[in-house]
C-alpha positions as CSV (number, residue, x, y, z in Angstrom):
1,X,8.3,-5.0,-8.1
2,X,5.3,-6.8,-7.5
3,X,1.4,-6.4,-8.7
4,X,-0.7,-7.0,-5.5
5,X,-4.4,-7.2,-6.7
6,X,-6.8,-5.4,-4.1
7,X,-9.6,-6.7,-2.3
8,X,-12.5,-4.3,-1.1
9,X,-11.3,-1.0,-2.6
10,X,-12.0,1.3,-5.0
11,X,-8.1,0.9,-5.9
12,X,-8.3,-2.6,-8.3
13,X,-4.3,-3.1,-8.0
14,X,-1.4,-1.9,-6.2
15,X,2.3,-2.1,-7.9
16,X,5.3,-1.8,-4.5
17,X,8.9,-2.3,-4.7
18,X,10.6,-3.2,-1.5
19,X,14.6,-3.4,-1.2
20,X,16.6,-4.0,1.6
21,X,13.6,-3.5,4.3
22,X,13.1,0.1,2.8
23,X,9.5,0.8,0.3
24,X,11.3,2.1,-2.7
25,X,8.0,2.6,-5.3
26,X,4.4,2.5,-4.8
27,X,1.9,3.2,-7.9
28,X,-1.8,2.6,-7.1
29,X,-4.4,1.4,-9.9
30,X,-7.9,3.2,-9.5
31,X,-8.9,4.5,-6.6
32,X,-8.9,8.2,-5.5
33,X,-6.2,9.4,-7.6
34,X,-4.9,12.7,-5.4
35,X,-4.9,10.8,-2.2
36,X,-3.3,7.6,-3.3
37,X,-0.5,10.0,-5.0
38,X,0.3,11.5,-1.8
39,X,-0.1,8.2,0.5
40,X,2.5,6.4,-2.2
41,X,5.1,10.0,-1.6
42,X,4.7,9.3,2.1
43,X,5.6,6.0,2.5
44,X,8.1,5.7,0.2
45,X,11.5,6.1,1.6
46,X,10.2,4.7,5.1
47,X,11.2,1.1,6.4
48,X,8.2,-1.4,5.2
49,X,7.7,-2.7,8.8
50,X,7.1,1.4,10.1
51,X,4.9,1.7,7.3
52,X,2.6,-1.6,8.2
53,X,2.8,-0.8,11.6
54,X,1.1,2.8,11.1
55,X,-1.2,1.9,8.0
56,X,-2.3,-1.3,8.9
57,X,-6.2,-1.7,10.1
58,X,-7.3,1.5,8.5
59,X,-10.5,1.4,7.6
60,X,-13.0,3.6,4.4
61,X,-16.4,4.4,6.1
62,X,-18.0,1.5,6.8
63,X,-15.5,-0.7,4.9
64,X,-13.2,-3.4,6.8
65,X,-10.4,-2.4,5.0
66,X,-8.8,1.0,2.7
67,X,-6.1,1.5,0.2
68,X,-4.0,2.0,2.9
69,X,-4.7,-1.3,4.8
70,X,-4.2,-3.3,1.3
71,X,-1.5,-1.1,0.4
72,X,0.1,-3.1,4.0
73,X,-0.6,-6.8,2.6
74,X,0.8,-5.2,-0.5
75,X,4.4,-4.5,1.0
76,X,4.4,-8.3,3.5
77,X,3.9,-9.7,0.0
78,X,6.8,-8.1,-1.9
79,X,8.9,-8.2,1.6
80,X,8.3,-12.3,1.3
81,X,9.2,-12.3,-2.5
């Protein structure tokens, strides 16, 4: 498990577990509470490179990035660790 701090989000922190290529656990810190809960029961289960590949470059209004998009840096770092 890894603490991945945020950058540009409502969300301040975002706490992943990756194991064996697969995103086991994904709790979100802040942010929109209802959402993040369902975006963490999507991913996990799902292979961490299907979920970058579909969540990566998502984008909040006017913002250059989302929950989603950090929630991507998020996994590459636990994947690396």
């Amino acid at each position: 498990m890894i603490s991945y701090a945020t950058r540009g989000t409502c969300a301040r922190q975002i706490d992943v577990e990756v194991r064996d290529g697969i995103v086991t656990s994904v709790r979100f810190h802040g942010g929109c509470p209802g959402n993040l809960q369902g975006v963490a029961r999507l991913v996990e289960g799902m292979p961490a490179e299907d979920v970058i590949a579909r969540l990566r470059g998502i984008r909040c209004g006017f913002k250059p990035t989302s929950c989603p998009d950090q929630l991507t840096y998020a996994i590459e770092q636990a994947m690396n660790e």
